[in-house]
Gaussian input, Z-matrix of N, CA and C with variables (Angstrom, degrees):
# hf/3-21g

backbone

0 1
 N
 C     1     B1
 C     2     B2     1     A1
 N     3     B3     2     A2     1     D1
 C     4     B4     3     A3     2     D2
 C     5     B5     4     A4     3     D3
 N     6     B6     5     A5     4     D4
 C     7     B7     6     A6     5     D5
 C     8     B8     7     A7     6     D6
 N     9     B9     8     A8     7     D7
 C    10    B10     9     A9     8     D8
 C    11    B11    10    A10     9     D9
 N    12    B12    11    A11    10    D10
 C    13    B13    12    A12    11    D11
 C    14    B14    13    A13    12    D12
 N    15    B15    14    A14    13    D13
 C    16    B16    15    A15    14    D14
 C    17    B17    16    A16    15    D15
 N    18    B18    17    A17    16    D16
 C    19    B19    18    A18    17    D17
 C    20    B20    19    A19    18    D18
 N    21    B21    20    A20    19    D19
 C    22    B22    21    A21    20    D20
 C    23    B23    22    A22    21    D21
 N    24    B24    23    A23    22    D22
 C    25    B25    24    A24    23    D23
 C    26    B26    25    A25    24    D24
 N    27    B27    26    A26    25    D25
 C    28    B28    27    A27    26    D26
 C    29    B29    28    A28    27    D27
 N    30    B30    29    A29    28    D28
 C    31    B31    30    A30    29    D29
 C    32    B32    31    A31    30    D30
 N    33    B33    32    A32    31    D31
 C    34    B34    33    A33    32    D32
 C    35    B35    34    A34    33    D33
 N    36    B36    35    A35    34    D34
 C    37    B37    36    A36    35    D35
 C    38    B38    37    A37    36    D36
 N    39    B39    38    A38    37    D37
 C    40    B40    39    A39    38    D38
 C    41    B41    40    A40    39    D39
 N    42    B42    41    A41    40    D40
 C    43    B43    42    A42    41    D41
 C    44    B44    43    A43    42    D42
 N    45    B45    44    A44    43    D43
 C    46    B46    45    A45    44    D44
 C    47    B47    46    A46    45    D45
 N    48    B48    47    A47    46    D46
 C    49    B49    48    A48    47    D47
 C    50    B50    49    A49    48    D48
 N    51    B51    50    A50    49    D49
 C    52    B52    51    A51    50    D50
 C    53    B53    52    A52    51    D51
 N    54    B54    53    A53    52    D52
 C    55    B55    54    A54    53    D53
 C    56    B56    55    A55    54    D54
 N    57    B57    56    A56    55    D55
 C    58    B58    57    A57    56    D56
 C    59    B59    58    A58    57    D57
 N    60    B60    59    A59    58    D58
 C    61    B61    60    A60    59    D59
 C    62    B62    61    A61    60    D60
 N    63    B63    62    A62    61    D61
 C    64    B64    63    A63    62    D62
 C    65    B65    64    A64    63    D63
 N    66    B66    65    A65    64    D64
 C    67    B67    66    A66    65    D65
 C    68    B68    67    A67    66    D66
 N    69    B69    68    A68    67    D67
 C    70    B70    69    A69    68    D68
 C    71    B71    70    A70    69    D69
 N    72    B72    71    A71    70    D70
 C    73    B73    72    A72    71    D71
 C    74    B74    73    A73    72    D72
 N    75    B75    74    A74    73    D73
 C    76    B76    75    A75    74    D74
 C    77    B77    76    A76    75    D75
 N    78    B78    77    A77    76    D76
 C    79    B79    78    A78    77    D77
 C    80    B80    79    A79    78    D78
 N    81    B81    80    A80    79    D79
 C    82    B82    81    A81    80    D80
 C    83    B83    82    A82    81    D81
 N    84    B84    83    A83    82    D82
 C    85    B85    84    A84    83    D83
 C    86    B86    85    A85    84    D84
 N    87    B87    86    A86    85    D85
 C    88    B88    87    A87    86    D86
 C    89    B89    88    A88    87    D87
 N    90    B90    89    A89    88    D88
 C    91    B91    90    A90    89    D89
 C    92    B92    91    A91    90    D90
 N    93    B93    92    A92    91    D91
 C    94    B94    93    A93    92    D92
 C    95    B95    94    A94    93    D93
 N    96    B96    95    A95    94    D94
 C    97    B97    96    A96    95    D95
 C    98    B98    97    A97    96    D96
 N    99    B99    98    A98    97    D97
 C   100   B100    99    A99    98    D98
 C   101   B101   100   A100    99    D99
 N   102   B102   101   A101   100   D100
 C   103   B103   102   A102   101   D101
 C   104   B104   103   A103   102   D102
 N   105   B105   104   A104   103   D103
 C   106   B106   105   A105   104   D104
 C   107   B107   106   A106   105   D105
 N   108   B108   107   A107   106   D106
 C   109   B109   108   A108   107   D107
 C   110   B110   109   A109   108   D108
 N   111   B111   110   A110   109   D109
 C   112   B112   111   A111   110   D110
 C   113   B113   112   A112   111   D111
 N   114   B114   113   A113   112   D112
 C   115   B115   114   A114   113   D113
 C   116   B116   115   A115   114   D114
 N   117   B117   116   A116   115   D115
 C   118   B118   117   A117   116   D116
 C   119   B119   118   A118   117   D117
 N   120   B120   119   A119   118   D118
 C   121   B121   120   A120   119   D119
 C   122   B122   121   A121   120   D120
 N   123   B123   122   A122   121   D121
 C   124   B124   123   A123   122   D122
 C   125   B125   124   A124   123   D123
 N   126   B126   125   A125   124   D124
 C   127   B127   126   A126   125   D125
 C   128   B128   127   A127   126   D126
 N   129   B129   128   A128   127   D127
 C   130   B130   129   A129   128   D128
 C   131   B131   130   A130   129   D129
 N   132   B132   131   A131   130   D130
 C   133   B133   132   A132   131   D131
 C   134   B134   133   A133   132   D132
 N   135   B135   134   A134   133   D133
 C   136   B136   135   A135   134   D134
 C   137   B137   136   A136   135   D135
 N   138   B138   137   A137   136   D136
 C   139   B139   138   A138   137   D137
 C   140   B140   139   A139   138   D138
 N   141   B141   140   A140   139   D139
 C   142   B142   141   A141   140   D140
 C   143   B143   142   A142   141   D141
 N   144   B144   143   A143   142   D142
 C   145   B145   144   A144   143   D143
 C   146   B146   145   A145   144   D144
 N   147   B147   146   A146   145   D145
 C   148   B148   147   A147   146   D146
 C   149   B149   148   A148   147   D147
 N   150   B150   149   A149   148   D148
 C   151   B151   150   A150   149   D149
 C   152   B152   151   A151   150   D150
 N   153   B153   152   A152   151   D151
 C   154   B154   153   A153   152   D152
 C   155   B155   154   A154   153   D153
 N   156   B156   155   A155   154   D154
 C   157   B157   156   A156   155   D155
 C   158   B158   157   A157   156   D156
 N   159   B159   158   A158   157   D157
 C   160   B160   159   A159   158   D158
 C   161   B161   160   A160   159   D159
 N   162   B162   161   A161   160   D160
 C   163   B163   162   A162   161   D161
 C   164   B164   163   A163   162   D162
 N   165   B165   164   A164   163   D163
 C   166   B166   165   A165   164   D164
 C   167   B167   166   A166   165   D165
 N   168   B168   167   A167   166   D166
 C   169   B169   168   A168   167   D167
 C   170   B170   169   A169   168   D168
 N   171   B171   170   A170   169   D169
 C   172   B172   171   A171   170   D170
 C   173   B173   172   A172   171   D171
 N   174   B174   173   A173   172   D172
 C   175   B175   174   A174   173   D173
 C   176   B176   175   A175   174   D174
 N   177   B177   176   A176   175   D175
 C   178   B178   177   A177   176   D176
 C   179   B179   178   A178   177   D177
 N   180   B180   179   A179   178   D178
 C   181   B181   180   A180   179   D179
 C   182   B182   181   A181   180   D180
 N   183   B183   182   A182   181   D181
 C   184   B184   183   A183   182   D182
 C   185   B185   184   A184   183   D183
 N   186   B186   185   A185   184   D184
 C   187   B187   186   A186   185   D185
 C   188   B188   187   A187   186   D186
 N   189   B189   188   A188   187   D187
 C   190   B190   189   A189   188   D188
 C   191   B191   190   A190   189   D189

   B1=1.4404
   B2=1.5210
   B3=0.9567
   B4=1.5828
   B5=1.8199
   B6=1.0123
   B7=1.5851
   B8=1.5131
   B9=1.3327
   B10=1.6683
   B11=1.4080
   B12=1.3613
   B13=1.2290
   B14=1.4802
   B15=1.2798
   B16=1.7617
   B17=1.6498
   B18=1.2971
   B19=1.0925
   B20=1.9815
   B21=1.1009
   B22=1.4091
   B23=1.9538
   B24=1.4597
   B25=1.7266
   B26=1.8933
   B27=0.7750
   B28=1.8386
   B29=1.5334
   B30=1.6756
   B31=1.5729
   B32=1.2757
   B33=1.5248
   B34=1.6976
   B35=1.1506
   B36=1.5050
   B37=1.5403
   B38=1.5750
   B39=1.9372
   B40=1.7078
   B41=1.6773
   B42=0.9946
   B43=1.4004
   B44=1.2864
   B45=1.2294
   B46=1.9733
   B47=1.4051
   B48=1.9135
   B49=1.3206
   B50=1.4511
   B51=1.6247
   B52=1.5147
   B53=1.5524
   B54=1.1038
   B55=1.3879
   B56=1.4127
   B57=1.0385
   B58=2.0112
   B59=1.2866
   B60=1.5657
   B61=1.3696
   B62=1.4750
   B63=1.3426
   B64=1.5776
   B65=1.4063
   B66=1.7821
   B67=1.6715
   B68=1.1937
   B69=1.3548
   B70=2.0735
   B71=2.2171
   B72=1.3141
   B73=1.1585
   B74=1.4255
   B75=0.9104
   B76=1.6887
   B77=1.4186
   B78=1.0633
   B79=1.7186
   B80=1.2697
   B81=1.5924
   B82=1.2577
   B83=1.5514
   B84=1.7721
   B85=1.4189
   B86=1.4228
   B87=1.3555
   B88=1.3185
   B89=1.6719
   B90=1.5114
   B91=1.8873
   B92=1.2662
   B93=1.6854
   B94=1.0520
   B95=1.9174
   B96=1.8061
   B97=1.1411
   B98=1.5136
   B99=1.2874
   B100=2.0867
   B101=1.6103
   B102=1.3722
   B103=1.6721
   B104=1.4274
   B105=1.6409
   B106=1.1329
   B107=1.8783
   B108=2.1837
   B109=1.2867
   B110=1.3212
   B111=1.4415
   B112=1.8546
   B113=1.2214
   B114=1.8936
   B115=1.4301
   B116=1.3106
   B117=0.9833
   B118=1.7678
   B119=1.5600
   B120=1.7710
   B121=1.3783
   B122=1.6820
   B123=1.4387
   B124=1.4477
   B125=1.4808
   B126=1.6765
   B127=1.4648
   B128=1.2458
   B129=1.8804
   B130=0.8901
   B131=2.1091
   B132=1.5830
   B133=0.9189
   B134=1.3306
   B135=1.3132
   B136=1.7359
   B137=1.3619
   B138=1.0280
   B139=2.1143
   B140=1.5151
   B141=1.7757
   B142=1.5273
   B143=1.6770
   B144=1.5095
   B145=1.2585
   B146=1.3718
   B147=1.2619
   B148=1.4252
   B149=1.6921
   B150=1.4564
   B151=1.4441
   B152=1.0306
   B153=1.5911
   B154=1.5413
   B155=1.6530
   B156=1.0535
   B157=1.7458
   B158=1.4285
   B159=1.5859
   B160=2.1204
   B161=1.7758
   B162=1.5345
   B163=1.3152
   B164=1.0038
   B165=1.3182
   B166=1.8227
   B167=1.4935
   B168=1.2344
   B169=1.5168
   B170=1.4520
   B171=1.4766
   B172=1.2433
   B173=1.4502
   B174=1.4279
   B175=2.0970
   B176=1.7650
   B177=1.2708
   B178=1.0408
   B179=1.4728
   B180=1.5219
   B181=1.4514
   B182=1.8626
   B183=1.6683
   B184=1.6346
   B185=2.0107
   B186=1.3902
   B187=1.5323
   B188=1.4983
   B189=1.3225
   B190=1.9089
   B191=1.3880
   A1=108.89
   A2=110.63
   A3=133.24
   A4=117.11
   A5=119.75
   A6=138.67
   A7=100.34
   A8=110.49
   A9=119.01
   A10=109.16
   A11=108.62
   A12=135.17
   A13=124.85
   A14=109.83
   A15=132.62
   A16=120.50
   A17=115.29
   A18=130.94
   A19=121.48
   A20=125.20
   A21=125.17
   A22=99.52
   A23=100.56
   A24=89.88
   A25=91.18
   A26=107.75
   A27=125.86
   A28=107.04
   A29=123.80
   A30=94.78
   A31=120.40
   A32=115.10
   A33=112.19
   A34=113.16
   A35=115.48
   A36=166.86
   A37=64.00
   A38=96.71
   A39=124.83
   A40=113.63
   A41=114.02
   A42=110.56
   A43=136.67
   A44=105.36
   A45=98.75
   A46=113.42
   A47=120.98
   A48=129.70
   A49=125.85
   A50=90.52
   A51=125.87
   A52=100.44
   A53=127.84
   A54=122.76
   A55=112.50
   A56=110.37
   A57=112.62
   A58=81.38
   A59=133.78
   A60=136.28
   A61=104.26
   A62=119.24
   A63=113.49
   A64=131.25
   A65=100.05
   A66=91.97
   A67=138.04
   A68=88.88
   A69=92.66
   A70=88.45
   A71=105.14
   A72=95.59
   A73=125.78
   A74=101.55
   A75=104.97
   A76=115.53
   A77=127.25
   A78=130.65
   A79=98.47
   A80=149.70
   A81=140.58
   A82=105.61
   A83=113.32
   A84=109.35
   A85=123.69
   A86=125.68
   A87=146.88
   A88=121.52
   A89=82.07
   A90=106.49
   A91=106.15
   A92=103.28
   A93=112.61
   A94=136.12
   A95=94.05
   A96=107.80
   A97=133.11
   A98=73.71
   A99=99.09
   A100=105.08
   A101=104.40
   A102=103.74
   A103=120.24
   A104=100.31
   A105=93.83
   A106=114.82
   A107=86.49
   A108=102.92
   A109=150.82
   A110=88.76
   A111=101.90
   A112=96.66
   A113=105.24
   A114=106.22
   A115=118.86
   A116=121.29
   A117=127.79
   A118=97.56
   A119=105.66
   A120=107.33
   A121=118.03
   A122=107.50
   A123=114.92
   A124=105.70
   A125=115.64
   A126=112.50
   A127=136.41
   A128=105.61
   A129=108.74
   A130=104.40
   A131=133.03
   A132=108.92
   A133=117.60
   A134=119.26
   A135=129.36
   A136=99.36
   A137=108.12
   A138=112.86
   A139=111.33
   A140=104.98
   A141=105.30
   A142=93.11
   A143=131.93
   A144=135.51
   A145=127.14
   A146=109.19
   A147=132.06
   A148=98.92
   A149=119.22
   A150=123.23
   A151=113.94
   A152=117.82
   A153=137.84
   A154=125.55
   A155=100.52
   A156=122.43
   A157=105.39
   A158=107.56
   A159=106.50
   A160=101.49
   A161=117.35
   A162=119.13
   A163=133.23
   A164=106.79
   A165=113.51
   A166=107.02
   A167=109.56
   A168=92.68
   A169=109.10
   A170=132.12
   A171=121.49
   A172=97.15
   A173=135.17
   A174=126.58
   A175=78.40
   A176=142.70
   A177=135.96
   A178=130.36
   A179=88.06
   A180=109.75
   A181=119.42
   A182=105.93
   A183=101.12
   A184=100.76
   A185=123.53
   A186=130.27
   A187=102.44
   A188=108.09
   A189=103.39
   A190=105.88
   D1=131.74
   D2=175.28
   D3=-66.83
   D4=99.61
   D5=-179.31
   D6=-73.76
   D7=164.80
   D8=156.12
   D9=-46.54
   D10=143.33
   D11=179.29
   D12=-122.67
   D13=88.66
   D14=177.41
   D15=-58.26
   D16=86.24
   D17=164.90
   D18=-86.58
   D19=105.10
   D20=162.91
   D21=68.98
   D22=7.24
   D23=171.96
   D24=113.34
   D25=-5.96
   D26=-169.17
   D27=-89.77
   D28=90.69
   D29=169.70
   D30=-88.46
   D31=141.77
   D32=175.93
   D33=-138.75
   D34=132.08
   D35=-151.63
   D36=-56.49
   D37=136.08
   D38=136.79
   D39=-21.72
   D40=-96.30
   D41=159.75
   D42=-0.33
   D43=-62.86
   D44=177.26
   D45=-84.60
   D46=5.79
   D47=157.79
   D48=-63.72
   D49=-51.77
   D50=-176.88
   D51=-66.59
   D52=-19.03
   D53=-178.01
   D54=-121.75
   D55=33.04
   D56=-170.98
   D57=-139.55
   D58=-20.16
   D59=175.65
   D60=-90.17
   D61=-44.62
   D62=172.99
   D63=-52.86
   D64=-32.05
   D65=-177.87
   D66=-72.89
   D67=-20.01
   D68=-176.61
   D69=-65.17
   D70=-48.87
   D71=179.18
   D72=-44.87
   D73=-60.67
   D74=-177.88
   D75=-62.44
   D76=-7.58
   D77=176.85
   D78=-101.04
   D79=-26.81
   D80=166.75
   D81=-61.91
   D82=-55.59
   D83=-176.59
   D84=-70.59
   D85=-13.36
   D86=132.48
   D87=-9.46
   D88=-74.22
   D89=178.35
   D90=-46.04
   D91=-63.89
   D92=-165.55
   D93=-54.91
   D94=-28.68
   D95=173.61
   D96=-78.00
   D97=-18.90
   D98=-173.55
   D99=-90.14
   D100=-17.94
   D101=169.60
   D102=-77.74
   D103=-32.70
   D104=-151.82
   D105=-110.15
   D106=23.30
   D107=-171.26
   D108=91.05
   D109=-15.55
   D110=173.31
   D111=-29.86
   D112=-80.91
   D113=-139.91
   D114=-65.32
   D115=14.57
   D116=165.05
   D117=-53.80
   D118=-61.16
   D119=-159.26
   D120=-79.47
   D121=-2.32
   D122=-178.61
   D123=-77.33
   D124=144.54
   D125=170.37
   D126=-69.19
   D127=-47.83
   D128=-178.58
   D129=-119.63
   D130=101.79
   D131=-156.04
   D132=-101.58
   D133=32.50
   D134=157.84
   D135=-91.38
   D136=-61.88
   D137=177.15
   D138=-25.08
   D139=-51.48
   D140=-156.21
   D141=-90.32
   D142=-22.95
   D143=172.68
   D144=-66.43
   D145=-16.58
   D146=-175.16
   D147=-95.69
   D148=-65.77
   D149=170.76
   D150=-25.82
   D151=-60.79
   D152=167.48
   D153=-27.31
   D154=-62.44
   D155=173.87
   D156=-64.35
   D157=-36.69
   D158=-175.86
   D159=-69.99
   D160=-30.72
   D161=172.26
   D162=-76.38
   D163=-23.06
   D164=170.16
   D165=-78.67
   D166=-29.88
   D167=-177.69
   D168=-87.35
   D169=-44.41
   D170=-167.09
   D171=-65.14
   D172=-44.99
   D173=171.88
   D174=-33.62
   D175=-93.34
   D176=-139.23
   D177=-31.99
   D178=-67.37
   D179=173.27
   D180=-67.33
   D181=-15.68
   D182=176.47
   D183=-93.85
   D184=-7.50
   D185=-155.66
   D186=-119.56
   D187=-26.65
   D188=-161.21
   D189=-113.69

């Protein structure tokens, strides 16, 4: 489990770790989806991009 994290005298919440670690992720799986056409078929595609990012991080925070 992931403790506070001391940057420059700065502590910051699990969370904004878990999500500074998610983004590179989520912009590869991003790429990947938008290449390969999903989001044509998605309705709404901030909704499903946003969902996306809530799943990468909670895998994070339930795996790392």
């Amino acid at each position: 489990m992931l403790s506070e994290v001391a940057v420059a005298g700065i502590y910051l919440p699990p969370f904004f770790v878990y999500a500074c670690i998610a983004l590179p992720v989520f912009l590869g799986v991003r790429f990947v989806i938008t290449r390969a056409g999903v989001m044509r078929h998605v309705w709404h595609p901030a909704l499903f991009e946003f969902a996306l990012s809530l799943c990468l991080v909670s895998v994070l925070v339930l795996y790392v």
